[in-house]
C-alpha positions as CSV (number, residue, x, y, z in Angstrom):
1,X,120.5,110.3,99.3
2,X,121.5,107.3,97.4
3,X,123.6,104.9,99.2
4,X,126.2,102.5,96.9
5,X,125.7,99.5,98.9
6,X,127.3,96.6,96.7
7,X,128.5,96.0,92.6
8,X,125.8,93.3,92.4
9,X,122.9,95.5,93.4
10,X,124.0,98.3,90.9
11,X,124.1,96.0,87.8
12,X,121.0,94.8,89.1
13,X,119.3,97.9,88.4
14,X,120.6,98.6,85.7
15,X,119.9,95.1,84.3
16,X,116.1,96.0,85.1
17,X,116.5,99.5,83.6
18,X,117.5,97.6,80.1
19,X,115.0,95.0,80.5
20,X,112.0,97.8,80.9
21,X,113.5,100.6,78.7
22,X,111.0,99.3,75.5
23,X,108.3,98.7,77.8
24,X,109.1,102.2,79.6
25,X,109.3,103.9,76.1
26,X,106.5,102.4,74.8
27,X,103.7,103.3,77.9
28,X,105.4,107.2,77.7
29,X,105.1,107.6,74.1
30,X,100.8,106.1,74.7
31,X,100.6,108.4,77.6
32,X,102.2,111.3,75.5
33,X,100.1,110.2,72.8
34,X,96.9,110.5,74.5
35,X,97.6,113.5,76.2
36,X,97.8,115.2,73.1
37,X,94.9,113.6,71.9
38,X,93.1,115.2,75.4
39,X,94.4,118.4,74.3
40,X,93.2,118.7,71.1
41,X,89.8,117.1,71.9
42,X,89.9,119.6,74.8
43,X,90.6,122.4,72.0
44,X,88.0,121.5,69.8
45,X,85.1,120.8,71.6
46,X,85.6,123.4,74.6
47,X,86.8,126.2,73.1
């Protein structure tokens, strides 16, 4: 489980959280993208 270990270390985190959320949201909505894409390929030309 995770452990609390100090105030600094917690806005820490959460600092890095904020700094990669655009980077975060950006590589999930290119992997959701392109998993659609796989899908749809995969419909069309292995049906």
């Amino acid at each position: 489980m995770y452990r609390l270990t100090s105030i600094e270390e917690i806005l820490d985190k959460f600092q890095f959280i904020y700094k990669n959320k655009f980077a975060l949201r950006t590589s999930l909505h290119l992997a959701r993208r392109s998993l659609f894409e796989e899908k749809l390929f995969g419909k069309l030309f292995f049906n």
